[in-house]
N, C-alpha and C positions, 0 to 999 in steps of 0.2 A: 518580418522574418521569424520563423518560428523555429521551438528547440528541435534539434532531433530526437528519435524515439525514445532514447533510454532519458532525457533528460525531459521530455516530455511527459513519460511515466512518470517520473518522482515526482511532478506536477500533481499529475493526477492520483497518485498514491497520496499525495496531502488533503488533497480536496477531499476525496473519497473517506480520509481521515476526522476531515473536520464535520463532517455529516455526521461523523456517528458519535465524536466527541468537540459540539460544536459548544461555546460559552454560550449561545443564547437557547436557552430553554425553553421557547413559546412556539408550540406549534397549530399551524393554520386550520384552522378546519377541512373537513375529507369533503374535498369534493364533490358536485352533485350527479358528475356524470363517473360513471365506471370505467374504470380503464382494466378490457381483459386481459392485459400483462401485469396488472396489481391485484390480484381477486382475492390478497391477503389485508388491504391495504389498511384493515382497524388496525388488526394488531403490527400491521409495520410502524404507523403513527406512534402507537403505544410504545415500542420496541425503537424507534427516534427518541421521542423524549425521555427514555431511562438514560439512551446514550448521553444525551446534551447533559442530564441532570450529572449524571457521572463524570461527567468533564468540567462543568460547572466548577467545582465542588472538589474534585479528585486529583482527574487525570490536566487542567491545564496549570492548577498552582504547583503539581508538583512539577510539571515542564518546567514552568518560571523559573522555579528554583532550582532546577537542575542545571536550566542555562547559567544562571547568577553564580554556583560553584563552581561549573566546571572549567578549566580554561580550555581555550578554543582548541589548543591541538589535543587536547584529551577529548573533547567530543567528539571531534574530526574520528579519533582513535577509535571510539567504540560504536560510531555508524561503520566506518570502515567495517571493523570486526563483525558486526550480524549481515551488513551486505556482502562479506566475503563464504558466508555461512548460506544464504540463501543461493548464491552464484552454485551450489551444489545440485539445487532444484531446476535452476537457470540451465546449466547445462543438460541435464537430464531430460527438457524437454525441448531441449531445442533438438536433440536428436531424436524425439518422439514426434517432430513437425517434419523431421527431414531435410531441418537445414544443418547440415552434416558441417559446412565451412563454417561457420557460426557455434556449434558445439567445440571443435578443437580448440575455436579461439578462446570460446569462455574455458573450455578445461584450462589451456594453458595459462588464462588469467588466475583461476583458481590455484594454479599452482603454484604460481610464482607468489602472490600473495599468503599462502599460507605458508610458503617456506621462507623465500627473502624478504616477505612481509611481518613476518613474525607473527605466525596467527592469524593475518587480515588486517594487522592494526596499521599496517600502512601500505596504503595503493599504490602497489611499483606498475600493477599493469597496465594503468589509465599513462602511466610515465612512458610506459613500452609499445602503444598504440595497440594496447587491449581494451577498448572501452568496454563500460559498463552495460550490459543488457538487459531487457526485462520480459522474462516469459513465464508461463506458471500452466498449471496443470489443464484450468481454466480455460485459455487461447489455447492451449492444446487439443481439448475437446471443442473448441469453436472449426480448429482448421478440417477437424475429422467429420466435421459438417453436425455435431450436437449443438440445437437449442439452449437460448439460455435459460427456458423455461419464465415461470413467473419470479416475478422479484421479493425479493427477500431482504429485510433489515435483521441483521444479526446483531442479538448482545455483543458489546462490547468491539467486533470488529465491523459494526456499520452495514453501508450498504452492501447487496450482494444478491445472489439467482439460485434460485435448483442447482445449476450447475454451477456456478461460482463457487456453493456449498461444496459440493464434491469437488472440486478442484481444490478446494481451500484443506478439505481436509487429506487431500496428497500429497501437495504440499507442504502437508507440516510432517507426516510419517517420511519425507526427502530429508526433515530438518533434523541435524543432531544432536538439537538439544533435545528432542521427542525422549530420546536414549540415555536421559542422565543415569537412569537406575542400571544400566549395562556398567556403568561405568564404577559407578560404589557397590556394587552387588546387594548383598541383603537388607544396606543402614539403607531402608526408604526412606527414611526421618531427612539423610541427610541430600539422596537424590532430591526429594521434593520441593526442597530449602535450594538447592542448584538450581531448578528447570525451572520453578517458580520465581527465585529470583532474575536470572538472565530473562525470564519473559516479561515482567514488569522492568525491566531495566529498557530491555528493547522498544516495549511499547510507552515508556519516560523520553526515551533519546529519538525517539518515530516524532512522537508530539513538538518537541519540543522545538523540531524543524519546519513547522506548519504554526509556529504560537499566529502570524498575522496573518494566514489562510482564510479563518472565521469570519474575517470582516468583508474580504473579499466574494464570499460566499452568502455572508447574510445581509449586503448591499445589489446582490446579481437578481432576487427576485422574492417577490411579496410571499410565495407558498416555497421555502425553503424543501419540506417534502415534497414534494414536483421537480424544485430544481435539482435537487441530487439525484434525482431516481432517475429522470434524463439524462442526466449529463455522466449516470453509471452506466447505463446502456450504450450510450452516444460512445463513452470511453473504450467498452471492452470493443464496441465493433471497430476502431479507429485500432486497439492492438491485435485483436484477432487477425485484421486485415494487413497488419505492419503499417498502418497508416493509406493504408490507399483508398483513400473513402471520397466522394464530391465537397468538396473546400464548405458546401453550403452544411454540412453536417458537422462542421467542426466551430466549439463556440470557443470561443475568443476573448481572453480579459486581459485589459491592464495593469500592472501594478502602479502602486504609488509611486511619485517620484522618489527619489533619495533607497529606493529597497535595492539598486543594483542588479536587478534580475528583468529588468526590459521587458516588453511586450513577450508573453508566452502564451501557448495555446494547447492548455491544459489534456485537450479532449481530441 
């Protein structure tokens, strides 16, 4: 049985995560045959192992230790808080797809979250049978019939496309922390200290939900560069599509016993 979409995406929001900040730092050698949807593929290698080395090293001790401080309803609190922040961009483009029934709902999710939620920090909508959705500028321009173009490993946020880029970067001008300096006006000293701090927080408490992703990922196949880069493509077509893809297109992993998260299928 597999998750539904929105929980199927967080899925693959981890994997996608652990790609770009995976603990194992060894990457395969580049293949001998060319693949003309990689025609970047040195510097994507290259642009993998700064990720890995960066997570190494960086981004997965400070997860650890983020998990080992916080107590679990304060985590719970401040993923709540950036997925009720993103749910802004969520909305926006579900009514740039046209699914108009889907856009009121997430408004209304957003709403209630930020008012009787205090901010985001606690899900009444998922309580109200507003569940969570996941759309981005991205599938946006996939429904509009745009290419994902060639692939792309981005510093620091991983795998990604031509177009994944530009969606990536519209979705962040949706986001409001883009706007800290609107909000303290001229002390930049003190916006940059705000937007920089809530983005490394966000991308501490992103991690820190994926700490046993890496394994599951760097036991899936000998060329770790190969497996992501598929299984990024495989992913956006599977939400472009809302999931309506041939079953033989969607790859499939187990968890460990005892992880409480049962057979999921990521992609």
């Amino acid at each position: 049985m597999y998750f539904k979409k929105n929980k199927l995406s967080v899925a693959c929001l981890g994997l996608s995560l652990a790609a770009a900040l995976s603990a194992c730092s060894v990457t395969a050698p580049r293949s001998a045959t060319a693949d003309p949807q990689d025609p970047w593929e040195g510097m994507n290698r290259h642009t993998q192992a700064f990720n890995d080395n960066l997570d190494d090293y960086v981004m997965k001790p400070l997860a650890q230790g983020y998990n080992w401080i916080m107590p679990d309803f304060a985590h719970h609190a401040v993923t709540n808080f950036f997925s009720n922040l993103d749910d802004i961009g969520v909305t926006a483009n579900d009514a740039l797809q046209g699914k108009l029934d889907q856009s009121w709902q997430d408004g209304a999710r957003l709403l209630v979250n930020t008012t009787a939620g205090l901010g985001g920090f606690i899900d009444w909508g998922s309580e109200m049978d507003l569940p969570k959705h996941n759309e981005d500028f991205d599938q946006t321009l996939g429904q509009w019939g745009v290419g994902t173009g060639p692939y792309l490993v981005l510093p620091l946020f991983g795998p990604s496309s031509a177009r994944g880029f530009l969606g990536l970067l519209t979705d962040l001008a949706l986001n409001p922390i883009s706007y800290t300096g609107i909000y303290f006006g001229s002390n930049n000293y003190v916006s940059y200290a705000v937007s920089g701090g809530l983005g490394v927080l966000k991308a501490v408490d992103t991690r820190s939900n994926y700490l046993g992703l890496e394994k599951v990922a760097s036991e899936a196949a000998l060329d770790r560069y190969d497996f992501f880069k598929n299984a990024y493509f495989e992913r956006r077509n599977y939400l472009v599509n809302d999931g309506n893809v041939p079953e033989e297109d969607v790859l499939k992993f187990e968890e460990e016993k005892g992880q409480g998260m049962g057979p999921i299928s990521p992609y």
